[in-house]
C-alpha positions as CSV (number, residue, x, y, z in Angstrom):
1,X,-20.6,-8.0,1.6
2,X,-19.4,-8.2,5.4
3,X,-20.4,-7.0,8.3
4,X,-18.6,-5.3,10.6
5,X,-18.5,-4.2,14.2
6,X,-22.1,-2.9,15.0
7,X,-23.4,-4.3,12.5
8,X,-21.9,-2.1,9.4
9,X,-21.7,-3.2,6.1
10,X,-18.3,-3.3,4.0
11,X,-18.5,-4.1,0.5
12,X,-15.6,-3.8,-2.2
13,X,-17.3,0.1,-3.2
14,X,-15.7,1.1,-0.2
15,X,-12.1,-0.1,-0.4
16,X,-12.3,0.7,-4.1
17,X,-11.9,4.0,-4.4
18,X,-11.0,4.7,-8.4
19,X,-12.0,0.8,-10.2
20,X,-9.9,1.6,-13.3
21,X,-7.1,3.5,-11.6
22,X,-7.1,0.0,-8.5
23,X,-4.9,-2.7,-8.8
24,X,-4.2,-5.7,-6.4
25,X,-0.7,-7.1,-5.7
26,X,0.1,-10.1,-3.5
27,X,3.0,-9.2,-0.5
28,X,6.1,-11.7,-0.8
29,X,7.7,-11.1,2.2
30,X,6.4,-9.6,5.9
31,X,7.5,-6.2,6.9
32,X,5.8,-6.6,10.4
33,X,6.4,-3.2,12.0
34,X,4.4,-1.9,8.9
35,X,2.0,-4.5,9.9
36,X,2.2,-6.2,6.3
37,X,2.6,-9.8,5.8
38,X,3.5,-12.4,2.8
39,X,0.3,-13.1,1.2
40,X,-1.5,-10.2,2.1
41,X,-3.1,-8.3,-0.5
42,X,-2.3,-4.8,-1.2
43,X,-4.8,-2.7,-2.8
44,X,-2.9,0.0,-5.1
45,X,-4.5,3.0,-6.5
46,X,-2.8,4.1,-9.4
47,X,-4.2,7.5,-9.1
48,X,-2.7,8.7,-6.0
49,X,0.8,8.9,-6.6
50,X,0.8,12.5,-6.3
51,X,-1.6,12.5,-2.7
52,X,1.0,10.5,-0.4
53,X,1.6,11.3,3.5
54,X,4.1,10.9,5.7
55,X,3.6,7.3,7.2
56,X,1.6,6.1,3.7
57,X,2.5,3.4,1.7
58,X,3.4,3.4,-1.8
59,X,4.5,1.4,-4.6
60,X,7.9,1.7,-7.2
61,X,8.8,-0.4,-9.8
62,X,12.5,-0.4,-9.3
63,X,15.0,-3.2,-10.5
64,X,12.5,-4.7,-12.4
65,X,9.9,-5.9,-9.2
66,X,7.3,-3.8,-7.7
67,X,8.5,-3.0,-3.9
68,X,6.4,-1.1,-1.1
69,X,8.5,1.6,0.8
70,X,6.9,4.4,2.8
71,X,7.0,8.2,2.8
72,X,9.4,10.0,6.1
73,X,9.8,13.0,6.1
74,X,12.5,13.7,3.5
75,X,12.3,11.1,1.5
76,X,10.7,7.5,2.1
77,X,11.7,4.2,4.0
78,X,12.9,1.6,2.1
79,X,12.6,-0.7,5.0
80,X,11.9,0.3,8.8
81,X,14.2,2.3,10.8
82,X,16.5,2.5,7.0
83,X,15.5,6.1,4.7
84,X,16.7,7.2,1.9
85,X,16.7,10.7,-0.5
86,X,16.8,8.9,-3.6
87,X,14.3,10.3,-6.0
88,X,11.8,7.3,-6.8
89,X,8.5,7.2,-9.2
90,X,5.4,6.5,-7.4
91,X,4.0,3.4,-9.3
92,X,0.8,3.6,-6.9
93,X,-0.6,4.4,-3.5
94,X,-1.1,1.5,-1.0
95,X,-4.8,2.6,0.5
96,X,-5.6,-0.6,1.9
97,X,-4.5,-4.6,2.8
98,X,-6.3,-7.6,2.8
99,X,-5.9,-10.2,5.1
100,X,-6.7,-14.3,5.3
101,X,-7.2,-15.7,8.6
């Protein structure tokens, strides 16, 4: 458990949103202006491919590696400033990253 500002408490029930449908996946490279790093840890639900925004991170497997692009408008961001129409499956939902100082 951790506290946060004011004294709140975070524990892994509240970045866990689905347990069997959550899955963790290790960034290899930094996309900085989506303020995602190498090494960070993404937290994938499985269960929201079909709930993503505009601005939300998702998950594909395409080419055989897992790759994070993120929903525009009409279609996604395959990296920033760079979109595409391209029909892609959803592998999973990015609802959170983990970060060590």
């Amino acid at each position: 458990m951790y506290l946060l500002e004011g004294g709140e408490e975070l524990t892994a029930d509240d970045i866990i949103e689905r347990s069997p449908a959550t899955f963790f996946m290790r960034m290899g490279a930094d996309i900085p202006e989506w303020k995602i790093y190498s090494d960070d840890i993404l937290v994938i639900d499985k269960g929201g491919q079909d709930d993503i925004k505009v601005g939300e991170l998702f998950v594909t497997f395409l080419n055989k590696e897992f790759r994070v692009f993120m929903k525009s408008e009409d279609g996604y961001y395959f990296k920033p400033n760079h979109s595409s129409k391209q029909k892609l499956k959803v592998w999973g939902k990015v609802t959170h990253t983990i970060r060590k100082f």
